[in-house]
C-alpha positions as CSV (number, residue, x, y, z in Angstrom):
1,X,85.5,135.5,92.7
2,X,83.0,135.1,89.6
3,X,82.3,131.3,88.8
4,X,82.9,129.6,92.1
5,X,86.6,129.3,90.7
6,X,89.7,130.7,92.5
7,X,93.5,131.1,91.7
8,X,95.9,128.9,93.0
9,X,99.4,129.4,92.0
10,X,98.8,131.6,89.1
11,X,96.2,129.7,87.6
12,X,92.5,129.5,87.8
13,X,90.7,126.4,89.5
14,X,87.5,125.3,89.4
15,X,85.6,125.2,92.9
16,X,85.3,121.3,93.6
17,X,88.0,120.2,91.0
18,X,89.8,117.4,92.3
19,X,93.6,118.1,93.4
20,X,94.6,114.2,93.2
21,X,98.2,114.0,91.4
22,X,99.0,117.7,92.6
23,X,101.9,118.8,93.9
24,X,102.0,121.4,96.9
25,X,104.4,123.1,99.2
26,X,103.7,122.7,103.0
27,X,105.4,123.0,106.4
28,X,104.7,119.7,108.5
29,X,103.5,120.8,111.9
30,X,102.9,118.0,114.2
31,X,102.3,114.2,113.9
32,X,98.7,113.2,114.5
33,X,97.4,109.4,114.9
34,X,98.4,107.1,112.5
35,X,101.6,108.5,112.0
36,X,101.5,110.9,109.4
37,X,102.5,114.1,109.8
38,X,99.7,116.9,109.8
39,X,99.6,120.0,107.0
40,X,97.8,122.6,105.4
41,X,97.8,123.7,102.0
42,X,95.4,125.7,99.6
43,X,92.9,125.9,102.5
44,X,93.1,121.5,103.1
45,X,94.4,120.2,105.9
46,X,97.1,117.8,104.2
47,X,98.4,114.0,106.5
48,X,101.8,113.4,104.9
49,X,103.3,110.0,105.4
50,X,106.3,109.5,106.8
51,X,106.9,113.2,107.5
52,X,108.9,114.7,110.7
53,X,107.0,117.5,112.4
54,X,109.1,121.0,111.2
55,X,109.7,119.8,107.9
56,X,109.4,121.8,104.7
57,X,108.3,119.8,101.6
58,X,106.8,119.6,98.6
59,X,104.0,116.9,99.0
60,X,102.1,115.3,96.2
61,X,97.8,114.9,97.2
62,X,97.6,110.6,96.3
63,X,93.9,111.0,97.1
64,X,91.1,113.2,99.0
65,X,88.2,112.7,101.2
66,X,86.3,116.1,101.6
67,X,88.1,118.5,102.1
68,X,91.4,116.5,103.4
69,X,93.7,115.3,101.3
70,X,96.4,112.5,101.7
71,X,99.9,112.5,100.4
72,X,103.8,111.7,100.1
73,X,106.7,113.6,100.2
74,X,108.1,114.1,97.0
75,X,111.2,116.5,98.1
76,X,112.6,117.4,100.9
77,X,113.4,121.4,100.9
78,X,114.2,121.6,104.2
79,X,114.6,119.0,106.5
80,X,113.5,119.5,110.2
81,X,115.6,119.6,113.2
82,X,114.2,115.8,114.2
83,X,114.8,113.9,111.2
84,X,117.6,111.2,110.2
85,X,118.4,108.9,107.5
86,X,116.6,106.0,108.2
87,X,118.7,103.2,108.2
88,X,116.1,100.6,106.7
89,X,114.7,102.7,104.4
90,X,113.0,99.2,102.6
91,X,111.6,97.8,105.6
92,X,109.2,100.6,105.7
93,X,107.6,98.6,102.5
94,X,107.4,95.5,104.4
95,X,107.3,95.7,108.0
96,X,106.6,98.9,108.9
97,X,109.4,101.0,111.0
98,X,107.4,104.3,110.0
99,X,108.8,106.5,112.4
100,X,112.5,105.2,111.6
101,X,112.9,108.2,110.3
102,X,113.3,110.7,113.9
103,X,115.6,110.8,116.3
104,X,114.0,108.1,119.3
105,X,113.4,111.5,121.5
106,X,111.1,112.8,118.4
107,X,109.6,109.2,118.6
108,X,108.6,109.1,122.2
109,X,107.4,112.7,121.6
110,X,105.2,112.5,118.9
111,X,103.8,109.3,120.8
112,X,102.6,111.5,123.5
113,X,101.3,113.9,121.1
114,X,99.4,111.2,119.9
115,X,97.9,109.5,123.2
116,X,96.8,113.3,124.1
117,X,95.3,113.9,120.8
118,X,93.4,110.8,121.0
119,X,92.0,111.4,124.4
120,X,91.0,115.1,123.8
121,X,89.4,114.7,119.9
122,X,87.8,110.8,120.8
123,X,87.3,110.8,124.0
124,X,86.7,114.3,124.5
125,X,89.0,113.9,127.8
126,X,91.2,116.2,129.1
127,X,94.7,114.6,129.1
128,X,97.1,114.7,132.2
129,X,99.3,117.9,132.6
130,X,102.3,115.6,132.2
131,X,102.0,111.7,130.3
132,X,105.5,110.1,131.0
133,X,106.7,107.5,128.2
134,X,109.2,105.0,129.5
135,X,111.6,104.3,126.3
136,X,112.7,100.5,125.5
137,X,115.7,99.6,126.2
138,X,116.0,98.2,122.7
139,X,115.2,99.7,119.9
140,X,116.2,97.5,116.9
141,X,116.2,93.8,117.5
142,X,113.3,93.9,119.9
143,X,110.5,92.1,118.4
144,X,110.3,88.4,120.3
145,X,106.9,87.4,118.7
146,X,106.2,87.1,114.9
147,X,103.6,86.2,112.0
148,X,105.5,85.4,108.4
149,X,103.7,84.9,105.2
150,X,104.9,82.9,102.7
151,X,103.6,82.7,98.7
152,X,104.3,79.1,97.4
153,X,103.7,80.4,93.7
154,X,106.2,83.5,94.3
155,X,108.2,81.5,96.8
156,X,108.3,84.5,98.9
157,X,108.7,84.6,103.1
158,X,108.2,87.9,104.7
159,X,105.5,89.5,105.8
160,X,102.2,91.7,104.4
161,X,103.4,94.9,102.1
162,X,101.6,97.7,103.7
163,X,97.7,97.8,103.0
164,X,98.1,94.9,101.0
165,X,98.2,90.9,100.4
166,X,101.2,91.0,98.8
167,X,103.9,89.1,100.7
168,X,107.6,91.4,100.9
169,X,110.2,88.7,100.5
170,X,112.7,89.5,103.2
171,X,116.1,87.8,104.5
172,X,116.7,89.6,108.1
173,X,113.7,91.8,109.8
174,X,115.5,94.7,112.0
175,X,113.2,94.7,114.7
176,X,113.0,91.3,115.1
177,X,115.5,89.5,118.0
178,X,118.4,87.7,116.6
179,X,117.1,84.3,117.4
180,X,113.8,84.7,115.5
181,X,116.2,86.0,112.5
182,X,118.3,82.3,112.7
183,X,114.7,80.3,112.7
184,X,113.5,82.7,109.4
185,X,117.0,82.0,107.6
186,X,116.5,78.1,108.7
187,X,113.0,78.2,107.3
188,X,113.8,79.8,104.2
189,X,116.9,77.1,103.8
190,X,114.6,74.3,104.5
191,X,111.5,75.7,102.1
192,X,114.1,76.0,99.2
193,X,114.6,72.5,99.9
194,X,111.2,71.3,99.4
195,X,111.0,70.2,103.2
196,X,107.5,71.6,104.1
197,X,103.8,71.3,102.6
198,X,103.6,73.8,99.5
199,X,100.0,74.8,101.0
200,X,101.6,76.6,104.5
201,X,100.7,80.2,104.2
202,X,101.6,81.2,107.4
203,X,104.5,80.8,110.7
204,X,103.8,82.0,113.9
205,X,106.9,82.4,115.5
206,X,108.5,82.9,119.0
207,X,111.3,83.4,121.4
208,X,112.0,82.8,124.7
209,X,114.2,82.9,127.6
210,X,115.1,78.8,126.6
211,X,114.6,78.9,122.8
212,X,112.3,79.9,120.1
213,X,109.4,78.5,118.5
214,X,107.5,77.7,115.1
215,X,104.0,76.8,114.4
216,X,102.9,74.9,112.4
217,X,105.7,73.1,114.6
218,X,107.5,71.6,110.9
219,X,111.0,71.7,112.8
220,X,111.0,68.6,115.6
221,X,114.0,70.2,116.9
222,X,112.3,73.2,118.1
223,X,110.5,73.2,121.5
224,X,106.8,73.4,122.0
225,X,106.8,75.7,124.8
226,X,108.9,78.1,125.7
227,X,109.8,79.8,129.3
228,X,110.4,83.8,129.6
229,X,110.5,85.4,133.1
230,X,108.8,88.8,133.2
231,X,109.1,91.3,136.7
232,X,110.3,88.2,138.8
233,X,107.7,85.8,138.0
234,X,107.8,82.5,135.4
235,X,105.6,82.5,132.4
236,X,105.2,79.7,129.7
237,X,103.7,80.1,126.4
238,X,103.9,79.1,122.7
239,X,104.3,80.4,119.9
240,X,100.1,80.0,119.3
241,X,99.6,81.7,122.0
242,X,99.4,85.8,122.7
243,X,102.7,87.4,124.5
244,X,103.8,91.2,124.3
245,X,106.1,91.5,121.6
246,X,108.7,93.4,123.3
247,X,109.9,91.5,126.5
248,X,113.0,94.1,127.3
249,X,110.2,96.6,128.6
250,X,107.5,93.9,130.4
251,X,109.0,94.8,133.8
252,X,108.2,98.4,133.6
253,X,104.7,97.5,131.8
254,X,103.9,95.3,134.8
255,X,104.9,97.6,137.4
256,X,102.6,100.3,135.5
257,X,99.6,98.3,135.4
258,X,99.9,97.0,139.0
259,X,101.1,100.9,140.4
260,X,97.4,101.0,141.6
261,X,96.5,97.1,143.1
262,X,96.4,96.0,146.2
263,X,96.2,97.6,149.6
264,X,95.0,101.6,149.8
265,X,97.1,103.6,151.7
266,X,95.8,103.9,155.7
267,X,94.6,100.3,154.8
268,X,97.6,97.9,155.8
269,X,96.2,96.4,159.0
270,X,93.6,94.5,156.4
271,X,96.3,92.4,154.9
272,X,96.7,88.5,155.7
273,X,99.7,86.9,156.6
274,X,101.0,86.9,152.6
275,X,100.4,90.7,152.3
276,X,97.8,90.7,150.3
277,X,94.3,92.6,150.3
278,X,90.9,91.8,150.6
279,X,88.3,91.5,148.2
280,X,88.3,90.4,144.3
281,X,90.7,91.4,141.3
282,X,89.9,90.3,138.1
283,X,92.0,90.0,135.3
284,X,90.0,90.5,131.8
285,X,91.4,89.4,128.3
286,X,94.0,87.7,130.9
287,X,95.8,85.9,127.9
288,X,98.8,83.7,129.5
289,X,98.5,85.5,132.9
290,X,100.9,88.6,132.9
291,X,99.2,90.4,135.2
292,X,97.2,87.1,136.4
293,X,99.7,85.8,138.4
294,X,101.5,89.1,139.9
295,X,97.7,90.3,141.1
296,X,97.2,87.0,142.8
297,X,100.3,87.9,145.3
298,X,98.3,91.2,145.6
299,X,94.6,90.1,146.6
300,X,93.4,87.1,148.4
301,X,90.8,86.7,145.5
302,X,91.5,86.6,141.5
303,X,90.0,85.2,138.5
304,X,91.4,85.7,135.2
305,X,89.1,86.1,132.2
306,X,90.1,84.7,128.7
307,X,88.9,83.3,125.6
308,X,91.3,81.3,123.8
309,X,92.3,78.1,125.0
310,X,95.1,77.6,124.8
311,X,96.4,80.9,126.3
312,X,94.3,80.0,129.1
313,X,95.5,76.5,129.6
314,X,99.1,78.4,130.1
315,X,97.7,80.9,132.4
316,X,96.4,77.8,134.7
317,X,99.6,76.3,134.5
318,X,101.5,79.4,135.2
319,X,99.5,80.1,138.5
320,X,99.6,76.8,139.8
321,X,103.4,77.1,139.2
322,X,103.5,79.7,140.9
323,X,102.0,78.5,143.9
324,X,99.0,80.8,143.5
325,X,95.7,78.2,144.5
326,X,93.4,80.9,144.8
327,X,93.3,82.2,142.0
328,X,91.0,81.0,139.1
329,X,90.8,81.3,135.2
330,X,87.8,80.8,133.6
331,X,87.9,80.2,129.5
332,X,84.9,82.0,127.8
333,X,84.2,85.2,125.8
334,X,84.6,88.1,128.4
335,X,81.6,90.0,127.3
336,X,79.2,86.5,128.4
337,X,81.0,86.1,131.2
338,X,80.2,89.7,132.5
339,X,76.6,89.5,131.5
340,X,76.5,85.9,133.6
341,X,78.8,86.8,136.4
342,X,79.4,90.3,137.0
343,X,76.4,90.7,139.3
344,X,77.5,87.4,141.6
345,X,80.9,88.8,142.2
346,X,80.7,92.0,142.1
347,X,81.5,94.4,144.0
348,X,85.4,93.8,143.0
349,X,88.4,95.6,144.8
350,X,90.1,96.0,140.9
351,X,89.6,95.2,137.6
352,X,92.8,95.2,134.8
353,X,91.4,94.6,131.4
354,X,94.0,94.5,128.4
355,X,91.3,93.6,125.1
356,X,93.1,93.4,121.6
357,X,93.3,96.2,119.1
358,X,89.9,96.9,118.7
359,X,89.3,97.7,122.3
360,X,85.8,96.9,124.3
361,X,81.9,96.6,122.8
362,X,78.7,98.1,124.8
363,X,78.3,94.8,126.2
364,X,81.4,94.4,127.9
365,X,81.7,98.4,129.1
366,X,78.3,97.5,130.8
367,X,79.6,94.2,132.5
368,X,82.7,96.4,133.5
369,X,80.4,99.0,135.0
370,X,78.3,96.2,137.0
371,X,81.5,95.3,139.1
372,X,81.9,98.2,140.6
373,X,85.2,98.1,141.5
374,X,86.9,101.3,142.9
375,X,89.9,100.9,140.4
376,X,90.0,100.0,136.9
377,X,93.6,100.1,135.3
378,X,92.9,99.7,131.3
379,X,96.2,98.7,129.1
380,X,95.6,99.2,125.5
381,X,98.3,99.3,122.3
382,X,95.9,101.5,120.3
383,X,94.9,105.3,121.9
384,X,92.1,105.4,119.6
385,X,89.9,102.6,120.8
386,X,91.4,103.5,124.4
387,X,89.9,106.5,124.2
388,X,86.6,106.0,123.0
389,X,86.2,103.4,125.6
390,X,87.4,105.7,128.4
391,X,84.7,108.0,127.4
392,X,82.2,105.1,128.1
393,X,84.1,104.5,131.7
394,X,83.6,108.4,132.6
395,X,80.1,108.4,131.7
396,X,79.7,105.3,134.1
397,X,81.1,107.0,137.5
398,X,84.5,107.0,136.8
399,X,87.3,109.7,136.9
400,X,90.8,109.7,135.0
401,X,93.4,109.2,137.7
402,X,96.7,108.6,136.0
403,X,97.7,107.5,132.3
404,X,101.0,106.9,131.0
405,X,102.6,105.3,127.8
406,X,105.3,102.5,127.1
407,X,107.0,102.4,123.8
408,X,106.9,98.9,123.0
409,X,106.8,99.3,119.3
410,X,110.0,101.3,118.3
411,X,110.1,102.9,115.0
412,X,106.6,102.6,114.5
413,X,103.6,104.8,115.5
414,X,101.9,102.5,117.8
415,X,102.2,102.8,121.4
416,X,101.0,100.9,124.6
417,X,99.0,103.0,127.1
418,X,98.2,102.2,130.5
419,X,94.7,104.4,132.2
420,X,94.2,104.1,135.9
421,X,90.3,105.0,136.7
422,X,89.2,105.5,139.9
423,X,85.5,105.3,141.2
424,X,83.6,108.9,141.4
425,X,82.5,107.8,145.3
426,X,86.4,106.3,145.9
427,X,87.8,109.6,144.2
428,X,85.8,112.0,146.9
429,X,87.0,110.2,149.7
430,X,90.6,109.7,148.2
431,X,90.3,113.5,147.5
């Protein structure tokens, strides 16, 4: 066509003209990472939020980077086989619940979806045949660990608005466990009231198999610690202090991470009296000790890697309760401790690591490699950073062995993945 310019719905448009504010009709086809649903339209690939895959709708473009455009749903024309009326249709405003609006089976599908499409576009991995997901056993009313904001001038108490500093007022939070939903309609009663310091911006909040708890701790009432058994064992923690937010599915995400530890097969006669294997585990980013303590009734040897505190005061306390003297936790970042110690104990029998959202640096992945240990098992809640890292595992000796997902974040897009790696030289012999 003369003039670089082309016709798009009867009328002539400029090559390069932006198509912010326009409105285009599109078939949804799959969601992608992130949780928006992925499109094409007038030759740009479209991510539509809050879209179910199979739904046809007319989508208006809010912005454009290249050629990719970003947009909402501004009528439905035909719904898709998977979607439902979301029963908080608000919350997704304040507190997320983006995928409230599929059935749960589309839900744990499309979180699949996106754990493969993570490993094979940033990792350049080839996923599994088959990646279970094991579904929670709650899927409203399951969040057990909190942040709320609250806006003296506004005298709002919620959390963040999506990609923004604006706090959403709210009364009762969905996903949140009904205890944690008393304490927010307490604090609210008591903020009306004038009983706290104008100047607190934020609670951390917590519940527990004995109570639930506030910092800062404004309520005497309220216990400082609190108690929640997990798979058996006996954890404390506060509400400072980093637990998984969904304790109805911990027993099935400590069975996953440990499916690997312990004794190989053909290797029983090398146990001691307790059962448990030779050789070193270490626990990295241990936090309280969820896998700490379970992996010290598996190996004769463990130390437990973690940088705050405070979580690892707990995770001291929760082994020694246990009755498990040898094993250790050492308090420090866990990239210098790899670069000071990772050649004096390594080799190790297995290495868990479970790092925060942002996964592992270059100093860390070459600590990791140092150890040597003929398992790694890596739990992540993000299968974008899980993925680049497991590219950096590969390329140091290491083959994919098993991966599979828990949905400990219902309603949303995020989902916890668990990788099992096992040494090249280990993986021959195993094979």
């Amino acid at each position: 066509m003369a003039g670089g310019a082309r016709t798009v719905g009867g009328a002539r448009l400029p090559a390069g003209e932006s198509r912010v504010g326009r409105v285009v009709e599109t078939t949804v086809e799959r969601i992608v990472p992130g949780g928006a649903g992925l499109a094409h339209a007038e030759g740009r690939t479209l991510f539509v939020d809050l879209a179910a895959p199979g739904d046809r709708v007319r989508v208006r473009i809010d912005r454009e980077q290249g050629r990719t455009g970003f947009g909402s749903i501004v009528e439905i024309l035909e719904p898709a086989p998977v979607r439902v009326e979301p029963p908080y249709p608000d919350f997704i405003r304040c507190g997320g619940a983006d995928f409230q609006h599929l059935t749960y089976d589309a839900q744990l599908e499309a979180k699949v979806g996106i754990v493969e499409d993570c490993l094979r576009r940033i990792g350049r991995i080839d996923p599994p045949e088959s990646i279970s997901i094991v579904p929670s056993p709650r899927v409203w009313n399951y969040r057990a660990r909190v942040e709320w904001q609250h806006d003296a001038q506004s005298g709002r108490l919620g959390y963040f608005e999506a990609n923004s500093r604006t706090v959403c007022d709210i009364q009762q939070c969905p996903m949140t466990v009904p205890e944690l939903n008393d304490l927010l309609a307490d604090l609210r009663r008591r903020l009306e009231a004038g009983q706290f310091p104008a100047d607190v911006k934020q609670f951390h909040a917590a519940s527990g198999d004995d109570g639930v708890a506030l910092s800062p701790p404004l309520i005497p009432e309220l216990p400082a610690e609190l108690e929640r058994v997990v798979a058996g064992e006996r954890y404390r923690f506060d509400a400072e202090t980093f637990f998984q937010v969904n304790p109805f599915i911990l027993d099935s995400l400590v069975r996953e991470a440990l499916r690997f530890a312990g004794v190989p097969a053909g290797q029983e006669q090398t146990v001691d009296r307790a059962g448990r294997a030779p050789g070193l585990a270490v626990d990295l980013f241990c936090g309280v000790g969820l896998f700490t303590v379970p992996l010290a009734r598996r190996y004769r040897r463990v130390i437990g890697i973690e940088s705050h505190r405070g979580a690892a005061t707990f995770a001291e306390r929760n082994l020694e309760e246990a009755g498990q003297r040898y094993a250790r936790i050492e308090t420090a970042q866990v990239d210098e401790w790899l670069r000071a110690r990772a050649g004096r104990v390594a080799p190790a029998a297995f290495v868990l690591l479970d790092p925060p959202r942002t996964g592992i640096d270059r100093a860390t992945l070459s600590g990791l490699l140092r150890l040597r240990a003929p398992r790694v098992t890596y739990v992540s809640c993000d299968p974008a950073t899980l993925a680049r890292d497991l590219r950096g595992i590969l390329d140091g000796g290491y083959r994919l062995d098993a991966v599979a997902a828990l949905d400990l974040f219902p309603q949303t897009h995020h989902v916890e993945v668990v990788a099992h790696l096992l040494r090249e030289e280990e993986a021959v012999v195993a094979g």
